[in-house]
N, CA, C and O atoms as a GROMACS GRO file, in nm:
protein
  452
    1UNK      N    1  -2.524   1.164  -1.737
    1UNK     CA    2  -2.419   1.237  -1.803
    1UNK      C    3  -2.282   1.189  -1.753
    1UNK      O    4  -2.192   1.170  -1.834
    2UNK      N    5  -2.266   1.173  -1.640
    2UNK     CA    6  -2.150   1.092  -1.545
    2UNK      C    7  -2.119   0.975  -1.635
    2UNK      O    8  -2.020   0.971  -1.707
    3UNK      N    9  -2.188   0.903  -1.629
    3UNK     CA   10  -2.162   0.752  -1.666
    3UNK      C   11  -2.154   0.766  -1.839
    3UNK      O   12  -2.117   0.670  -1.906
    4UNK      N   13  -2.181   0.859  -1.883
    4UNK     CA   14  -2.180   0.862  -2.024
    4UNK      C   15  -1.982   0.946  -2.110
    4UNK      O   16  -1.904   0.930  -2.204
    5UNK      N   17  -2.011   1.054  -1.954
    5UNK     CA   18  -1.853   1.118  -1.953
    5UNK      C   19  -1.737   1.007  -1.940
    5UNK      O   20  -1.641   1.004  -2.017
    6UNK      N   21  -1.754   0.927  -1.847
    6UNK     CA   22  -1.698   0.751  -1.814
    6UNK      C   23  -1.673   0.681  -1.922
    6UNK      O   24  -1.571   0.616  -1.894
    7UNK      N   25  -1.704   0.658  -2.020
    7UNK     CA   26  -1.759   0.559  -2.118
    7UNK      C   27  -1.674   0.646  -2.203
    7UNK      O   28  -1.586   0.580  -2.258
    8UNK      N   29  -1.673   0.818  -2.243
    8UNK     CA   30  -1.612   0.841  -2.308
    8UNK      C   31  -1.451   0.838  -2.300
    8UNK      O   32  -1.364   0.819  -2.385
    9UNK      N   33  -1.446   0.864  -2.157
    9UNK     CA   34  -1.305   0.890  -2.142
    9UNK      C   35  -1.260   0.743  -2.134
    9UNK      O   36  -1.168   0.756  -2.214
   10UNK      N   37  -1.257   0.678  -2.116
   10UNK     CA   38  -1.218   0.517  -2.132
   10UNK      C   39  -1.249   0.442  -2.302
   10UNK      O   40  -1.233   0.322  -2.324
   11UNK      N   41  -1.286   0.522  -2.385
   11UNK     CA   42  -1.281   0.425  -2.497
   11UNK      C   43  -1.170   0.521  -2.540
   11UNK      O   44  -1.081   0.477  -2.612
   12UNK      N   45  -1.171   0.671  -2.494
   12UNK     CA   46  -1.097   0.799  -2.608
   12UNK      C   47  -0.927   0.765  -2.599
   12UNK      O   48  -0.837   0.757  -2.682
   13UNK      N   49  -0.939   0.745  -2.406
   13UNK     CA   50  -0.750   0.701  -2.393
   13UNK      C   51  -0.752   0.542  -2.355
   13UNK      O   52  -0.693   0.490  -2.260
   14UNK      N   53  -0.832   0.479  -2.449
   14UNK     CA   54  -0.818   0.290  -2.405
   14UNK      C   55  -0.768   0.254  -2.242
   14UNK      O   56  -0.685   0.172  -2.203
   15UNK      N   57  -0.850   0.346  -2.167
   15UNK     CA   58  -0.801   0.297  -1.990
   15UNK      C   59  -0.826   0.132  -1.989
   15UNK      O   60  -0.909   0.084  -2.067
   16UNK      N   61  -0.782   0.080  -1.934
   16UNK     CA   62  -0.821  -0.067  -1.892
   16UNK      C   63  -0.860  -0.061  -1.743
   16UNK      O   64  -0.820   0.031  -1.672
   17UNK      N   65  -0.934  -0.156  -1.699
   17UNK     CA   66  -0.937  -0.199  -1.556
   17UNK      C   67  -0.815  -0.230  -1.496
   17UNK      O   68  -0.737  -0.299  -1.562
   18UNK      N   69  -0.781  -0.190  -1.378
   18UNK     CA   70  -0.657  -0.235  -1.325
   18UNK      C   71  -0.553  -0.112  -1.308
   18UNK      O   72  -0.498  -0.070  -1.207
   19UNK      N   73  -0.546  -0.068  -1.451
   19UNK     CA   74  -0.422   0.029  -1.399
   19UNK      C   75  -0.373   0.134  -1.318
   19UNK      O   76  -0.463   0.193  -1.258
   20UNK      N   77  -0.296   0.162  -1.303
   20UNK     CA   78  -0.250   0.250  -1.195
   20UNK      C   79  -0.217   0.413  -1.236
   20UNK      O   80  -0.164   0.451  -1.341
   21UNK      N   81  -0.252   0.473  -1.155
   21UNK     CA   82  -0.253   0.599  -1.155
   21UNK      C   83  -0.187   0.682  -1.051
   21UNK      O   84  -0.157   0.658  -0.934
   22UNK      N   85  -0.175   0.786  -1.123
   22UNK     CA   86  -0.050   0.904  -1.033
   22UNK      C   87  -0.087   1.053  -1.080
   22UNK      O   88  -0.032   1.115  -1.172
   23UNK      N   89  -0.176   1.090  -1.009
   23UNK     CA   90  -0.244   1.219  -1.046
   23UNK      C   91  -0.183   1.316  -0.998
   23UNK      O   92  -0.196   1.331  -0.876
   24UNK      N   93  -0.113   1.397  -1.060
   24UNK     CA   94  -0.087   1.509  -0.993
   24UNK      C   95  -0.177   1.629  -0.997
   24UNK      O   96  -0.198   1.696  -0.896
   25UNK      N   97  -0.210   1.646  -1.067
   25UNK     CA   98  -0.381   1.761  -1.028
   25UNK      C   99  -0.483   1.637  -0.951
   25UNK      O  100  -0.525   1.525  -0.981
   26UNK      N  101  -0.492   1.716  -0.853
   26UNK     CA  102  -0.598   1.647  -0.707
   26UNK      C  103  -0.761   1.626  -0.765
   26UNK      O  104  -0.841   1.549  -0.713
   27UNK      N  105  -0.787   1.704  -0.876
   27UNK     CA  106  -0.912   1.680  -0.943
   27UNK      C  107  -0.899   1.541  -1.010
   27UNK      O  108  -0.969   1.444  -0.980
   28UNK      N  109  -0.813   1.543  -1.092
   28UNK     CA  110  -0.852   1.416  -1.170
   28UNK      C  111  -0.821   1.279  -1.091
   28UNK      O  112  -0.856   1.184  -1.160
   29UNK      N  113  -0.764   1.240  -0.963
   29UNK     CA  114  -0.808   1.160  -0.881
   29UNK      C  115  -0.951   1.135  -0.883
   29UNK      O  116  -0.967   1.021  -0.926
   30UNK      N  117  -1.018   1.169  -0.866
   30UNK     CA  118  -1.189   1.192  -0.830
   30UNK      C  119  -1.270   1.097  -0.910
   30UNK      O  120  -1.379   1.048  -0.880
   31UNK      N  121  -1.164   1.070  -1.068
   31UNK     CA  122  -1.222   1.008  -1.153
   31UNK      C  123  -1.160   0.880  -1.159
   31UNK      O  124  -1.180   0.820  -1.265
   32UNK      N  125  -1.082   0.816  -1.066
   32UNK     CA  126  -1.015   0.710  -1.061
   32UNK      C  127  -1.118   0.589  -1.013
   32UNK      O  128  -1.107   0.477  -1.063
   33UNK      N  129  -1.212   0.617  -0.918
   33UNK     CA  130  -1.286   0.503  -0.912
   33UNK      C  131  -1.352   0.442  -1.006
   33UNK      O  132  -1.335   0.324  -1.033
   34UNK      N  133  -1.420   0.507  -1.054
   34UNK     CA  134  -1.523   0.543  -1.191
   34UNK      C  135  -1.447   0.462  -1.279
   34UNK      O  136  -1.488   0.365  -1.343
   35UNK      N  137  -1.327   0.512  -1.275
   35UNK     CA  138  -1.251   0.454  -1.419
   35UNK      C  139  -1.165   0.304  -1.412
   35UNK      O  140  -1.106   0.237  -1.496
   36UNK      N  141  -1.193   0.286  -1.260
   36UNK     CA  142  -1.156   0.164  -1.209
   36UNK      C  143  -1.007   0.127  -1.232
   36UNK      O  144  -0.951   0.025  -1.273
   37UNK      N  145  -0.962   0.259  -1.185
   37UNK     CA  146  -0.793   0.257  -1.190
   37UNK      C  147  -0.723   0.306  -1.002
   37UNK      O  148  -0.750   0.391  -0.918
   38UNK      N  149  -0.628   0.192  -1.017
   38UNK     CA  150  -0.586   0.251  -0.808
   38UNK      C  151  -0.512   0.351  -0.865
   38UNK      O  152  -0.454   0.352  -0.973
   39UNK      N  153  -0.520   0.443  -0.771
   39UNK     CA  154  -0.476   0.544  -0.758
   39UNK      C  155  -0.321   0.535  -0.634
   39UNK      O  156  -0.343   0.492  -0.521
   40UNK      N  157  -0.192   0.574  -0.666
   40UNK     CA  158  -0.090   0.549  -0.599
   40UNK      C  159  -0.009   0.668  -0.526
   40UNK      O  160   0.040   0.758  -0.595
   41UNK      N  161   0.001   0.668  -0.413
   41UNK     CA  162   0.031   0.796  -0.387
   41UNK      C  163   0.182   0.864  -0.452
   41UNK      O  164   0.256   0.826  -0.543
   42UNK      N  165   0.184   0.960  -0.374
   42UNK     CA  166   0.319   1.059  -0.484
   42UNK      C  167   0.397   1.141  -0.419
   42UNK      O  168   0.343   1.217  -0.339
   43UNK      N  169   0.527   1.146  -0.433
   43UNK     CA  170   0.632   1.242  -0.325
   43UNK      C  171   0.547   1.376  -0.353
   43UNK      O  172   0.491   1.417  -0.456
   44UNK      N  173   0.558   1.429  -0.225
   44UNK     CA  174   0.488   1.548  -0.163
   44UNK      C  175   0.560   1.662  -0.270
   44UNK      O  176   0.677   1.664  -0.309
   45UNK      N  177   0.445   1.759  -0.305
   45UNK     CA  178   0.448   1.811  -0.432
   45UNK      C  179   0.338   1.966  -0.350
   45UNK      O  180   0.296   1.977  -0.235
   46UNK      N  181   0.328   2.045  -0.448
   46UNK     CA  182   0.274   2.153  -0.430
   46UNK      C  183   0.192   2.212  -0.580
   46UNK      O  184   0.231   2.285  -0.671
   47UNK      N  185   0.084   2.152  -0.561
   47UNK     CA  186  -0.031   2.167  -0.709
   47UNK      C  187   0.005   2.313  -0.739
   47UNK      O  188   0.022   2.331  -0.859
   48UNK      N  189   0.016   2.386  -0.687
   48UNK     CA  190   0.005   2.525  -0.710
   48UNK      C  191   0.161   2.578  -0.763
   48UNK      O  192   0.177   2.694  -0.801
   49UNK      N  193   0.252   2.496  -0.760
   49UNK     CA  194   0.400   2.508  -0.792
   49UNK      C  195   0.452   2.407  -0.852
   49UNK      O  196   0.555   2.349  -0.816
   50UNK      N  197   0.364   2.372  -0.976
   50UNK     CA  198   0.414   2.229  -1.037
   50UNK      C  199   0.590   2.244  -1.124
   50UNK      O  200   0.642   2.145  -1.176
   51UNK      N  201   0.652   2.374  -1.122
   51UNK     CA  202   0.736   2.340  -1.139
   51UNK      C  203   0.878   2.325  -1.037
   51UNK      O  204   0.996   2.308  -1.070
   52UNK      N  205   0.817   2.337  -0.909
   52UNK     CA  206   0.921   2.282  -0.812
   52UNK      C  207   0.900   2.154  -0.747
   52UNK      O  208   0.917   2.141  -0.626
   53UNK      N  209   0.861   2.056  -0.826
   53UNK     CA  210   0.845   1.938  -0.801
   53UNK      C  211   0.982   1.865  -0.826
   53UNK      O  212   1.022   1.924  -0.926
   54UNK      N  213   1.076   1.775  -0.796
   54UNK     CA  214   1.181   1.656  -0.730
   54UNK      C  215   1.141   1.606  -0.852
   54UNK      O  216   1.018   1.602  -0.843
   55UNK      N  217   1.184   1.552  -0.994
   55UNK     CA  218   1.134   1.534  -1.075
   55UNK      C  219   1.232   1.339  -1.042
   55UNK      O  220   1.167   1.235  -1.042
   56UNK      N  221   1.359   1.342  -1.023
   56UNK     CA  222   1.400   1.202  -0.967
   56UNK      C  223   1.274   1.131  -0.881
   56UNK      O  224   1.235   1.016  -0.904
   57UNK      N  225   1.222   1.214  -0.782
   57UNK     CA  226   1.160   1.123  -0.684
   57UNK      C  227   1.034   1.091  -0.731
   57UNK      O  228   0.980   0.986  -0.695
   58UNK      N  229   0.959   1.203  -0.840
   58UNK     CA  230   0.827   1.178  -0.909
   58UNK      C  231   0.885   1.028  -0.995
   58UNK      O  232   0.816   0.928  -0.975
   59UNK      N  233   1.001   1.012  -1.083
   59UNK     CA  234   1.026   0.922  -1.195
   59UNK      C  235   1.004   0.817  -1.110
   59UNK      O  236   0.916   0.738  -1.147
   60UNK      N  237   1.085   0.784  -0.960
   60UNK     CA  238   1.115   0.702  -0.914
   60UNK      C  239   0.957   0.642  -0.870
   60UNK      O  240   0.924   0.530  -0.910
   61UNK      N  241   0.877   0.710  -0.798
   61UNK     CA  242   0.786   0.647  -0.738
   61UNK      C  243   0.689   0.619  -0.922
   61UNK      O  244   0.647   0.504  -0.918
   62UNK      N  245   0.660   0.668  -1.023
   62UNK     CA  246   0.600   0.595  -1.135
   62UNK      C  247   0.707   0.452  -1.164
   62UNK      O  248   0.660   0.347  -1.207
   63UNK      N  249   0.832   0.468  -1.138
   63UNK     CA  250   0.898   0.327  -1.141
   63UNK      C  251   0.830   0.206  -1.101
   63UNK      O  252   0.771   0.113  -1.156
   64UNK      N  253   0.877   0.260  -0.924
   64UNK     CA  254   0.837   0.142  -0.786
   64UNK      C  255   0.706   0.122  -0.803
   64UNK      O  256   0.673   0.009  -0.767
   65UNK      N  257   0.602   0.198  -0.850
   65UNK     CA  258   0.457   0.156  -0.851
   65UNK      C  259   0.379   0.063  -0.986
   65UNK      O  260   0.277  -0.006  -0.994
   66UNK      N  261   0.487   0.105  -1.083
   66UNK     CA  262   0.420   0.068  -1.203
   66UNK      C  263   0.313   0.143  -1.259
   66UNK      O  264   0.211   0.086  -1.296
   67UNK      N  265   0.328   0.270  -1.271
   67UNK     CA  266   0.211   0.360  -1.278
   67UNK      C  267   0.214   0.375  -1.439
   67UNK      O  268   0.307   0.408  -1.512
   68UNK      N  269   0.041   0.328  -1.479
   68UNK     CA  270   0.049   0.318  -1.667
   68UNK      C  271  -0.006   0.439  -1.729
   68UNK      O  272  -0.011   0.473  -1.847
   69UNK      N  273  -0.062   0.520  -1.578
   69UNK     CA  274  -0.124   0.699  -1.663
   69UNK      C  275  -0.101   0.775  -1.545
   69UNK      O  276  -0.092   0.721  -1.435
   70UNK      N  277  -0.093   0.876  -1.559
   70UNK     CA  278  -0.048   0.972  -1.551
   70UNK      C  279  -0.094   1.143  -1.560
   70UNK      O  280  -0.092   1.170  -1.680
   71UNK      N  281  -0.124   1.239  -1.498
   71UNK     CA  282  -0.225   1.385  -1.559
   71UNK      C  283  -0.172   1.507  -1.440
   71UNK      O  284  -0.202   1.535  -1.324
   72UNK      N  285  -0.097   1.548  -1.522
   72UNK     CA  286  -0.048   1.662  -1.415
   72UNK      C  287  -0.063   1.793  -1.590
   72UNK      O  288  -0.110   1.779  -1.703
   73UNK      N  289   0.028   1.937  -1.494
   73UNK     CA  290   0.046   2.032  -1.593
   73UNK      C  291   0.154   2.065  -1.684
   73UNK      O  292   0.273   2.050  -1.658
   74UNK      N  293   0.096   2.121  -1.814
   74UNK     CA  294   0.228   2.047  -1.935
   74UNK      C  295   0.394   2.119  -1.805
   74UNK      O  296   0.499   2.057  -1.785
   75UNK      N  297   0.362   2.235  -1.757
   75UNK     CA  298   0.481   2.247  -1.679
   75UNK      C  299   0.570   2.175  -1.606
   75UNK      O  300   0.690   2.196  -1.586
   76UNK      N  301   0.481   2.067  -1.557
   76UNK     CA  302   0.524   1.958  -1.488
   76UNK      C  303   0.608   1.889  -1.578
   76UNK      O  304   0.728   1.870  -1.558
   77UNK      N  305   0.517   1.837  -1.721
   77UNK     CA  306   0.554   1.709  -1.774
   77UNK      C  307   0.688   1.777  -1.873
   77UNK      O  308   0.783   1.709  -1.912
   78UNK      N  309   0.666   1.935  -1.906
   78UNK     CA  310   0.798   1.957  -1.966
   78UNK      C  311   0.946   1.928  -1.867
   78UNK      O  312   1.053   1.887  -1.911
   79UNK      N  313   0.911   1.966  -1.717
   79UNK     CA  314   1.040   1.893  -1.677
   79UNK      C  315   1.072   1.799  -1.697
   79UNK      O  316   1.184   1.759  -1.729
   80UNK      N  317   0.946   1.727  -1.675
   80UNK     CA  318   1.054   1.596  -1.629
   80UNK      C  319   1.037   1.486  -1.817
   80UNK      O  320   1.095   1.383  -1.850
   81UNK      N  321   0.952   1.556  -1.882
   81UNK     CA  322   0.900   1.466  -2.023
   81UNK      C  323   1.082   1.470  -2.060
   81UNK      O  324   1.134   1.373  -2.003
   82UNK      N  325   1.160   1.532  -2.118
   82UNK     CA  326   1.320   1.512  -2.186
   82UNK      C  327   1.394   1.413  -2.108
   82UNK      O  328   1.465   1.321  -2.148
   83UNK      N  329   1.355   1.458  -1.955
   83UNK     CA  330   1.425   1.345  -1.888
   83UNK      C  331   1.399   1.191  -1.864
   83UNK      O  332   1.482   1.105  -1.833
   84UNK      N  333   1.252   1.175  -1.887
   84UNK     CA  334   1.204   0.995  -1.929
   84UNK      C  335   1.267   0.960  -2.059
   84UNK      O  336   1.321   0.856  -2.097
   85UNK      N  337   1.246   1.076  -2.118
   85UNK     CA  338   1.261   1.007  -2.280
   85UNK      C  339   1.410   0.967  -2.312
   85UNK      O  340   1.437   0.879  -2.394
   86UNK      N  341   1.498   1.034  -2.245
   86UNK     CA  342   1.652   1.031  -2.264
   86UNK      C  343   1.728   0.864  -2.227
   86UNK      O  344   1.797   0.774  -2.276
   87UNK      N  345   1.636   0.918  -2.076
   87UNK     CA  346   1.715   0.785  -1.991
   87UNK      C  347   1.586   0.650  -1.975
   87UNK      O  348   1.609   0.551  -1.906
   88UNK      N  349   1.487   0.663  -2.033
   88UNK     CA  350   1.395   0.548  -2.027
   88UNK      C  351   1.348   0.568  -1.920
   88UNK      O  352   1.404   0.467  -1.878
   89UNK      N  353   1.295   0.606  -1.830
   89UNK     CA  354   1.280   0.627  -1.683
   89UNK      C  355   1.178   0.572  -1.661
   89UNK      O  356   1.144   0.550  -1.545
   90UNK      N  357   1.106   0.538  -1.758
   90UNK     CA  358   0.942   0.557  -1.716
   90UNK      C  359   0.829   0.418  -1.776
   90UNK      O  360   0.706   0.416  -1.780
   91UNK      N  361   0.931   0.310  -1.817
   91UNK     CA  362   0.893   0.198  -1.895
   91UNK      C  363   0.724   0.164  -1.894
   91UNK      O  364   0.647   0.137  -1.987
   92UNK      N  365   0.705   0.175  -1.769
   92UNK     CA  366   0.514   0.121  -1.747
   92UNK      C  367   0.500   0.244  -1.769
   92UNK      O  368   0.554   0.200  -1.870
   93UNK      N  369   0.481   0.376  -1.782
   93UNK     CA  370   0.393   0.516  -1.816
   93UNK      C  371   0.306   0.495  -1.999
   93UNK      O  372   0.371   0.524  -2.099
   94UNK      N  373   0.163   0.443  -2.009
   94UNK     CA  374   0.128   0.458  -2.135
   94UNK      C  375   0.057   0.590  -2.216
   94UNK      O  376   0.030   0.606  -2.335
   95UNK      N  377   0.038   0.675  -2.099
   95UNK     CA  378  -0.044   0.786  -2.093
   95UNK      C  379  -0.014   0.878  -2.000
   95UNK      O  380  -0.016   0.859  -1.879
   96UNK      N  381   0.014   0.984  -2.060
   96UNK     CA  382   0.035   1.143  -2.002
   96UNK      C  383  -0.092   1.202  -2.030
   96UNK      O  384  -0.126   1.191  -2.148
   97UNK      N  385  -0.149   1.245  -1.975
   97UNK     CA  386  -0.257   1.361  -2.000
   97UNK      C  387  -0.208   1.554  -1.903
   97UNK      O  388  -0.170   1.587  -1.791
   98UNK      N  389  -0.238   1.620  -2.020
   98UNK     CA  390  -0.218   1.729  -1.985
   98UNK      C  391  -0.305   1.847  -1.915
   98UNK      O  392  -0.404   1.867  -1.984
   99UNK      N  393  -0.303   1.896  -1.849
   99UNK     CA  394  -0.402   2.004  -1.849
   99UNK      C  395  -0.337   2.176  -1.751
   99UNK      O  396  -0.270   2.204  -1.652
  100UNK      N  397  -0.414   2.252  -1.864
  100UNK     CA  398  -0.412   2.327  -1.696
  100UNK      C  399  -0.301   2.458  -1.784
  100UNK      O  400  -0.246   2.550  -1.722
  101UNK      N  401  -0.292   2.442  -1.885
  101UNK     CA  402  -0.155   2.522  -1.973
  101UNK      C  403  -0.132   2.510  -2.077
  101UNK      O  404  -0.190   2.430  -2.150
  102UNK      N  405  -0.028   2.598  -2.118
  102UNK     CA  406   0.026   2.562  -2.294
  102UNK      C  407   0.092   2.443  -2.303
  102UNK      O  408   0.137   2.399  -2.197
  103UNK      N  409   0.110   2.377  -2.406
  103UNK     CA  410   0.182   2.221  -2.408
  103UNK      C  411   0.265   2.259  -2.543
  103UNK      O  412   0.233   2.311  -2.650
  104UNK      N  413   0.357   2.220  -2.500
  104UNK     CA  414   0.483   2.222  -2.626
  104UNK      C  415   0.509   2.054  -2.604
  104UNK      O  416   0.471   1.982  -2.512
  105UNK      N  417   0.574   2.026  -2.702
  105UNK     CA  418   0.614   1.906  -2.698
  105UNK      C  419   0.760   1.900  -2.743
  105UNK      O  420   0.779   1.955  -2.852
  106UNK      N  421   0.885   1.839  -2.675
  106UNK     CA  422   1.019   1.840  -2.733
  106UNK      C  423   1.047   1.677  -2.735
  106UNK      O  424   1.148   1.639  -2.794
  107UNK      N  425   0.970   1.590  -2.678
  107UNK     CA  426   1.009   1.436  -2.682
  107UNK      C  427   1.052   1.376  -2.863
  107UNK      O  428   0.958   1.354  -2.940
  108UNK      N  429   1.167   1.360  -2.900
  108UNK     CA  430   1.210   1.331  -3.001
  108UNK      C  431   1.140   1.191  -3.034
  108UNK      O  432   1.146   1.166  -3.154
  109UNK      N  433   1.081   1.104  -2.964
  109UNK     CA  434   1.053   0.970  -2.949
  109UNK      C  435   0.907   0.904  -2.926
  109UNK      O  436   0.847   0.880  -2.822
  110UNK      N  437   0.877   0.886  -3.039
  110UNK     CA  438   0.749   0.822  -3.030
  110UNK      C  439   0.707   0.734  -2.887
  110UNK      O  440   0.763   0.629  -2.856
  111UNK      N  441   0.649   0.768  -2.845
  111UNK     CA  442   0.615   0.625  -2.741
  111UNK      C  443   0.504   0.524  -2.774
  111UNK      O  444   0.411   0.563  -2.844
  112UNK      N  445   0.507   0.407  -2.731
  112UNK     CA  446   0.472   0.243  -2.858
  112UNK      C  447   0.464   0.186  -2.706
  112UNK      O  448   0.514   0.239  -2.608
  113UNK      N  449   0.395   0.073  -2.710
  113UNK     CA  450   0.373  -0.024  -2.642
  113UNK      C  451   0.408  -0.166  -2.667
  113UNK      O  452   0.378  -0.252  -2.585
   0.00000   0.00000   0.00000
């Protein structure tokens, strides 16, 4: 069932081998080997208070790392989602995944590769 959950989640969001990751829910790390993505660490954060997260120092370290996915809570990504989209912040990010909450979406801007 593992290896079959694997298979799904890698054809559903086209993961590739290689890419880099920045998990902010500590669960979905777990699935980074599996999915054969490094996992990069992340300015010190508090899972349980995703909206008092440093949203500069989160942009900055997906910068410096090149990080191409991404899975925290839509609370998270509503901070800081207006602020990538405005100022470009986030050029290597190909994938946001949400969880964990309601998700609104305000990004005026398609994102394309």
């Amino acid at each position: 069932m593992f290896e079959r959950r694997i298979r799904l989640i890698r054809e559903t969001y086209a993961v590739q081998e290689g890419e880099i990751d920045l998990p902010m829910l500590p669960i979905f790390a777990l699935l980074n080997p599996a999915l054969e993505m490094t996992m990069r660490s992340f300015p010190r954060s508090d899972p349980r208070r995703p909206a008092a997260v440093d949203r500069r120092r989160l942009v900055q370290a997906i910068r410096q790392e090149n990080v191409t996915n991404s899975s925290a809570s839509p609370t998270l990504w509503r901070k800081i989602g207006d602020y990538c989209v405005r100022k470009d912040r986030a050029p290597s990010l190909r994938r946001v995944l949400c969880a964990g909450g309601r998700l609104t979406c305000t990004a005026s801007r398609p994102v394309s590769r």
